[in-house]
KOLPA-990911 format. One record per residue (C-alpha): residue in one letter; z, y, x; chain; residue number from 1. Coordinates in steps of 0.02 Angstrom, whole numbers, plus 50000, padded with zeros to 5 digits. Layout:
A:Z:Y:X:A:NUM;
...
This chain:
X:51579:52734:48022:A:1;
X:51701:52621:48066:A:2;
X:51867:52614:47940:A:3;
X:52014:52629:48069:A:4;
X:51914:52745:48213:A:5;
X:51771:52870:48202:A:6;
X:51805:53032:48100:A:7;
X:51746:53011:47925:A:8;
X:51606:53141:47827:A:9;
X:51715:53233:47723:A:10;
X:51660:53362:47567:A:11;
X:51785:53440:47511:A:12;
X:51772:53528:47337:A:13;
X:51865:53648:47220:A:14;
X:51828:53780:47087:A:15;
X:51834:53938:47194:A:16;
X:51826:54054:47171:A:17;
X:51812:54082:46995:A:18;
X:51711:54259:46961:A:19;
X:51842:54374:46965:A:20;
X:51991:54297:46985:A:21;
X:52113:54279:47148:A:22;
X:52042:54192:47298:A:23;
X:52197:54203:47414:A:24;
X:52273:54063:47425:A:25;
X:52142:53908:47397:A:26;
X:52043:54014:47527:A:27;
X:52188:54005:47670:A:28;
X:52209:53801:47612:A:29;
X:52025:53782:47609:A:30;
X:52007:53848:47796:A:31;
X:52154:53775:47858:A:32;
X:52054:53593:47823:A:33;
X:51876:53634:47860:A:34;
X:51954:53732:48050:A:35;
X:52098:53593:48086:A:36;
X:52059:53530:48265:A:37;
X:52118:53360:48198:A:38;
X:51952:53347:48083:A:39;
X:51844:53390:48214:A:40;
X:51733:53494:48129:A:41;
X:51670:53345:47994:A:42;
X:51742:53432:47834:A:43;
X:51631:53530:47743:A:44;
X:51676:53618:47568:A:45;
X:51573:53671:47413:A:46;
X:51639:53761:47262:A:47;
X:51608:53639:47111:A:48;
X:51583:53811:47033:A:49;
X:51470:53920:47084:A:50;
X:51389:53988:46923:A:51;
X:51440:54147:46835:A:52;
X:51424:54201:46667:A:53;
X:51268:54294:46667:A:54;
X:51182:54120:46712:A:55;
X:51204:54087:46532:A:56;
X:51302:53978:46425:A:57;
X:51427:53861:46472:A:58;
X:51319:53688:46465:A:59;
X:51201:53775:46547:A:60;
X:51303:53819:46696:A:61;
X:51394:53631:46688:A:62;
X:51224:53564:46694:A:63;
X:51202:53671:46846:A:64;
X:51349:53663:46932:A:65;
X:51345:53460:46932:A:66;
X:51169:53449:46985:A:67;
X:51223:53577:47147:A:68;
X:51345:53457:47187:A:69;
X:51246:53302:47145:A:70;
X:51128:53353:47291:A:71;
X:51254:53359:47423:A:72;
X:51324:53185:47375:A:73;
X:51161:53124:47382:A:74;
X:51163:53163:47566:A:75;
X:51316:53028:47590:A:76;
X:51478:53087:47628:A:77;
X:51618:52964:47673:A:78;
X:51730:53050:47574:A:79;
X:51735:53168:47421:A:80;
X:51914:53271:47428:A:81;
X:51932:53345:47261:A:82;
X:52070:53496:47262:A:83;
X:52098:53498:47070:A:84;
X:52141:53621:46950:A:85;
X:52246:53612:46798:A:86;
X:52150:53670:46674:A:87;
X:51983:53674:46603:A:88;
X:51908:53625:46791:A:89;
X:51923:53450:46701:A:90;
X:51744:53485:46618:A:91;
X:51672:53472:46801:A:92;
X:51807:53362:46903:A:93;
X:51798:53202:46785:A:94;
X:51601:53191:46813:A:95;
X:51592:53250:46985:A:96;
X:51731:53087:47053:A:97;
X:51618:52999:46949:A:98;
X:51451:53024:47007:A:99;
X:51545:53021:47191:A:100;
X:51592:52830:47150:A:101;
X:51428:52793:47083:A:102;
X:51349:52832:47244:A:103;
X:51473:52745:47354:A:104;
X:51577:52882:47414:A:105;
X:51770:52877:47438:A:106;
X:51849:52977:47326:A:107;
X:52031:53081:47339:A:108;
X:52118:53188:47216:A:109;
X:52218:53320:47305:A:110;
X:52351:53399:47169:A:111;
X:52388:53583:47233:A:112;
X:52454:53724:47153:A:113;
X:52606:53656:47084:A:114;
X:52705:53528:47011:A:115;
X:52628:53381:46921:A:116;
X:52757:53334:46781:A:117;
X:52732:53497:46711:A:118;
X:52553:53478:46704:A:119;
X:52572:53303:46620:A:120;
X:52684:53349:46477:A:121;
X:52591:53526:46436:A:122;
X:52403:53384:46441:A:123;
X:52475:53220:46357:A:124;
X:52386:53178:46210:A:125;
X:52238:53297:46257:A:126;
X:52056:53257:46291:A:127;
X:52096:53362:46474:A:128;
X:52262:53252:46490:A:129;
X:52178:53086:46467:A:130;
X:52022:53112:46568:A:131;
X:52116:53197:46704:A:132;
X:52257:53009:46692:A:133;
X:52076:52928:46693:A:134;
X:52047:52994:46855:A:135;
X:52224:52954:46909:A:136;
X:52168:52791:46914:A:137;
X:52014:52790:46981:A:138;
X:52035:52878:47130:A:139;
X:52034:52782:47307:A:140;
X:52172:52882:47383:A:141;
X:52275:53041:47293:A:142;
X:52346:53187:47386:A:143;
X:52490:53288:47316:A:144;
X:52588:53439:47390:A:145;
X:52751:53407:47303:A:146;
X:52874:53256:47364:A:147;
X:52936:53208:47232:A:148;
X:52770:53175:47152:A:149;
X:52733:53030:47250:A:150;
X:52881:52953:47127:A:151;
X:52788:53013:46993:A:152;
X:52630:52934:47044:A:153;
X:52714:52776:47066:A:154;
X:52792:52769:46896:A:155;
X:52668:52844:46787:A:156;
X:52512:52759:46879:A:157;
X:52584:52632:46982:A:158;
X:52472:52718:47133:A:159;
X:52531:52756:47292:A:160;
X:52516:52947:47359:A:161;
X:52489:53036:47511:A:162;
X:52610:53184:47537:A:163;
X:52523:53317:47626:A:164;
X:52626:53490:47609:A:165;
X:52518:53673:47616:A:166;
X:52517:53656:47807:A:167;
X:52501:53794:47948:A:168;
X:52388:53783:48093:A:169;
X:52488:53764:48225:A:170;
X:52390:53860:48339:A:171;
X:52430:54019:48202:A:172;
X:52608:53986:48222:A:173;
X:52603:53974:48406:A:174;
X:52501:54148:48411:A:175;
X:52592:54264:48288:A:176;
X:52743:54366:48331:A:177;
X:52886:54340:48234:A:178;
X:52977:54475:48104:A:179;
X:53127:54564:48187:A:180;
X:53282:54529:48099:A:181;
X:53386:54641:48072:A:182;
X:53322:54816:48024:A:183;
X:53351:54923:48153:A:184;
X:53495:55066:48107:A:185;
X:53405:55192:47987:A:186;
X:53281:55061:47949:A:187;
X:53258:55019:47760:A:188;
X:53263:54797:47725:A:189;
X:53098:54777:47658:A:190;
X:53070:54633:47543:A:191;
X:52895:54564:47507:A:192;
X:52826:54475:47365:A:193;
X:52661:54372:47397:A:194;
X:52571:54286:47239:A:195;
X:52487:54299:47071:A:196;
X:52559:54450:46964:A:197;
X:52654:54346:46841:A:198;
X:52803:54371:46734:A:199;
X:52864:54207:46783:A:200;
X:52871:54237:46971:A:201;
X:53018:54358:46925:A:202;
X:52916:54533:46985:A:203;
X:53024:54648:46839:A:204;
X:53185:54559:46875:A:205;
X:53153:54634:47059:A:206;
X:53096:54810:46976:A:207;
X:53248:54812:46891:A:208;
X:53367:54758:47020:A:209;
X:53277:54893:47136:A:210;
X:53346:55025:47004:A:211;
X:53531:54963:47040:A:212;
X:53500:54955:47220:A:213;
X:53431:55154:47232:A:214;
X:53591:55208:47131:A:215;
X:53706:55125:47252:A:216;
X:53609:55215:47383:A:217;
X:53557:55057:47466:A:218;
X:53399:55076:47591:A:219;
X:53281:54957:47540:A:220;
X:53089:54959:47499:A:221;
X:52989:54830:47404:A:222;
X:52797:54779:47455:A:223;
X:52685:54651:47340:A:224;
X:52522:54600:47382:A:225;
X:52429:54496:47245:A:226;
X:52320:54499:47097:A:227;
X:52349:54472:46895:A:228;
X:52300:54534:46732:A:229;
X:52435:54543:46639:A:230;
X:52402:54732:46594:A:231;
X:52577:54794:46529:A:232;
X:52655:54696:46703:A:233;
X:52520:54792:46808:A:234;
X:52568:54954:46705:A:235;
X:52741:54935:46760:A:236;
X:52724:54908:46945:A:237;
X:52597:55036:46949:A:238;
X:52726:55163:46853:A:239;
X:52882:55104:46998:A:240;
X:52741:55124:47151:A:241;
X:52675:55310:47073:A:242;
X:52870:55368:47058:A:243;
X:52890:55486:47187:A:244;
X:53086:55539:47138:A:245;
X:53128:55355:47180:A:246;
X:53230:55326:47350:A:247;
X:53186:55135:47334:A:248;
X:53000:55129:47379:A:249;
X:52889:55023:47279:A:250;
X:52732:54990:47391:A:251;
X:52567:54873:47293:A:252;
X:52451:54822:47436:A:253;
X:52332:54722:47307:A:254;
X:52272:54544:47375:A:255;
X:52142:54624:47470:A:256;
X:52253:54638:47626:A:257;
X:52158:54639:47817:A:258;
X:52291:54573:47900:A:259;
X:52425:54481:47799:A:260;
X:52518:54384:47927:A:261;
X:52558:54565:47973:A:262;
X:52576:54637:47840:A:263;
X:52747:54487:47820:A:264;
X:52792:54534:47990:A:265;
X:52841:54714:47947:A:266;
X:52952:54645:47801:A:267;
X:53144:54543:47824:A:268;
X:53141:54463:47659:A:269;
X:53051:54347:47555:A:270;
X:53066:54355:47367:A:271;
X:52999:54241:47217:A:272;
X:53117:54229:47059:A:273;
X:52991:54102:46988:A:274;
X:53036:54015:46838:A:275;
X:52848:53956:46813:A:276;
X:52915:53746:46763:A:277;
X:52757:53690:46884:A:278;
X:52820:53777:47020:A:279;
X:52777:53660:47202:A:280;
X:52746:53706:47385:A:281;
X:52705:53900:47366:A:282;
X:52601:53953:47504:A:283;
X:52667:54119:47503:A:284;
X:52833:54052:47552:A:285;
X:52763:53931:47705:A:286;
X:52664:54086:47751:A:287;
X:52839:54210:47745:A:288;
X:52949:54069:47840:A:289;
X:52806:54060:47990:A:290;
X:52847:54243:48014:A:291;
X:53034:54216:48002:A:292;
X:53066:54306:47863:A:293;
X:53224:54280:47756:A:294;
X:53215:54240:47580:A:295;
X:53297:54259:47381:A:296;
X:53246:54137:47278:A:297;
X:53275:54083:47099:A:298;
X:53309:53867:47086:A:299;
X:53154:53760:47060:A:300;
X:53136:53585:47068:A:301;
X:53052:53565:47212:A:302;
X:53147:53712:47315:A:303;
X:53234:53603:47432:A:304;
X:53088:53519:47502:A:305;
X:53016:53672:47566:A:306;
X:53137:53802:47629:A:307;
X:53299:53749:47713:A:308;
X:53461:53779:47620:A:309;
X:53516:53910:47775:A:310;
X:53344:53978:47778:A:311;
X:53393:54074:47574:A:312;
X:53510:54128:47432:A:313;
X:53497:54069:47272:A:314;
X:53525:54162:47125:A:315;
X:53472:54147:46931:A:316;
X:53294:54189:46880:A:317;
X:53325:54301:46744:A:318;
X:53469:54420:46829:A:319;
X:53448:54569:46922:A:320;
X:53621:54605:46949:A:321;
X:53640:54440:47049:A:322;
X:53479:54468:47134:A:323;
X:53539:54650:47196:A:324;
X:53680:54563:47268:A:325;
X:53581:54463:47371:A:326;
X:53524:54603:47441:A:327;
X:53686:54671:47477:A:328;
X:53718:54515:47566:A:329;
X:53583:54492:47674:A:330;
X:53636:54698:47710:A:331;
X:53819:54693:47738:A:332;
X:53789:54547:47830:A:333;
X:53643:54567:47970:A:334;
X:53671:54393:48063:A:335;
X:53666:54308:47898:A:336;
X:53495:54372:47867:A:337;
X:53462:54334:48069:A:338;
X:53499:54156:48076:A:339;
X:53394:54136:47893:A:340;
X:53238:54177:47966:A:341;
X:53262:54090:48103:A:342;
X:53292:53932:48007:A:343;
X:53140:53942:47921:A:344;
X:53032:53957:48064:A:345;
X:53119:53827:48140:A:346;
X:53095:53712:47979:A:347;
X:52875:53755:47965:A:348;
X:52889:53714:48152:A:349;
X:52976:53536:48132:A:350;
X:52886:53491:47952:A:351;
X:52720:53607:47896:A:352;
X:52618:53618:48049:A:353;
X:52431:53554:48017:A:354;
X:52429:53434:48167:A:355;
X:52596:53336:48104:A:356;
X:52533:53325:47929:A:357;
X:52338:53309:47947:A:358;
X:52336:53128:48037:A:359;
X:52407:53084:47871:A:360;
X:52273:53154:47785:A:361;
X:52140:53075:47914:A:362;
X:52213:52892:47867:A:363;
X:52185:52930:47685:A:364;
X:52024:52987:47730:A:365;
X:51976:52809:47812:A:366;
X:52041:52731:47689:A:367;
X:51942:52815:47540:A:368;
X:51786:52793:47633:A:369;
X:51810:52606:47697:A:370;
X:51841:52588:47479:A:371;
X:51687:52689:47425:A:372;
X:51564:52576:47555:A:373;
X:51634:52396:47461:A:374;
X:51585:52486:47271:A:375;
């Protein structure tokens, strides 16, 4: 393979999906890379974890999962992408970059799922926090999804970093059908809330604020589709969507949804109060702007980078009095909520598509290889 032309081996690896836990979104990032047209078909991608807990204990299944992976290194990638986790994934990541350099392969650490500061502070000091800074450094190229934490990189590690955002296939965005905004007269606003089932994404705030809405007799429903297991949270949405006196209707479509581009297309609105301090590139929100949705948002650090400041309105995390006025905004007010969607199709069309961010993943690519053949 040459460094600066052919299109490099790539195995791309992650610890997905866990048994029984949410596949959504590392599912939709993993097959935007292995199907982008810019890769031409050379990525290939193996969960680092594919034992469960019947296979017995957990050295046992470490053993196992690290010699599944050790075979397909064997074979000779160019490249070994690593999509890390945050949490106890280091017990398999640190060894598995390893092994990757001992064999010659280019190795990249791709930081999804949110911020990285937060991760830092919660890890420093830790066994997790140091072997995960090891690997900081060791790395041939690393991949992160927030802006700002190419800085970061810089000043903690004195690395350079590849900002690559949770991208859309362009040929997705070209297909689908955007949401029509506004309602038309008699039609309820519908929000929609995408994501794990966490307190911190703000999900009772919008229960409560729901409440205020009905008794100003306000036409507005309220879909989520997700997962979580936070028991008392899944209690109380399942108490709001089983209320049948309510006039605001609370639908749960679970994560299991068919058709979930569509699914955002019958909604207006966008909603994630998140006050979660690793909050990044949610790809939820990329997903909701593609359709030209509208959205209310709570402030995050990284906010700005990824939704236009016409595109949303801003209110406090914690409030649901502000958030029902956001609400009545985007109702009293139906080219407001027009020209917001539009704005954030307009900004996933000039800065998420896959084939404007991918070549910059490609270079990285070359790079990491052309490194791992000089070890």
């Amino acid at each position: 393979m040459s460094a600066d032309s052919k299109m490099p081996r790539v195995l791309i690896a992650v610890g997905y999906p866990p048994p029984g836990r949410m596949q959504g979104t590392f599912g939709r990032i993993i097959q935007n890379l292995t199907t982008s047209p810019t890769f031409q078909g050379q990525v290939q991608f193996l969960p680092h974890r594919l034992s469960v807990p019947e296979d017995g204990g957990l050295a046992r299944r470490w053993v196992q999962d690290l010699s599944g992976l050790g075979r397909r290194l064997a074979g000779r990638p160019d490249v070994f992408h690593l999509i890390m986790n945050r949490g106890r994934a280091i017990l398999r990541e640190y060894p598995a970059v390893q092994l990757a350099r001992a064999l010659g392969v280019g190795t990249v650490l791709d930081l999804r799922a949110g911020a990285l500061r937060a991760t830092l502070q919660q890890q420093h000091g830790t066994l997790a926090g140091s072997a995960r800074e090891q690997l900081f450094r060791a790395a041939d190229e690393i991949v992160v999804e927030c802006r700002s934490d190419v800085a970061l990189i810089k000043e903690q590690f004195g690395r350079d970093a590849v900002y690559l955002p949770n991208t859309m296939p362009e040929a997705t965005f070209r297909r689908v059908v955007p949401a029509v905004l506004p309602p038309a007269p008699g039609e309820p606003l519908r929000l929609i809330y995408s994501g794990r089932y966490i307190r911190e994404k703000g999900i009772p705030v919008v229960l409560q604020a729901l409440d205020l809405l009905e008794q100003r007799g306000r036409a507005v429903e309220f879909h989520l589709t997700g997962a979580g297991t936070d028991r008392s949270l899944l209690d109380l949405i399942a108490r709001r969507v089983a209320n049948p006196g309510a006039k605001v209707r609370v639908v749960d479509h679970g994560w299991a949804v068919p058709d979930l581009l569509g699914l955002l297309r019958s909604a207006h609105v966008s909603v994630m109060l998140s006050s979660w301090p690793g909050e990044g590139h949610p790809n939820s929100l990329t997903e909701s702007m593609t359709l030209g949705l509208a959205s209310i948002l709570a402030d995050w650090a990284h906010r700005s980078t990824v939704i236009p400041a016409e595109g949303h309105l801003l209110v406090p995390a914690d409030s649901p009095e502000a958030f029902a006025a956001a609400v009545e905004h985007y109702l009293d007010d139906p080219a407001l909520l027009q020209r917001a969607g539009e704005a954030n199709r307009r900004f996933v069309e000039q800065n998420f598509l896959d084939t404007q961010c991918h070549p910059r993943l490609l270079e990285a690519w070359r790079r990491a290889g052309a490194r791992g053949r000089t070890r």
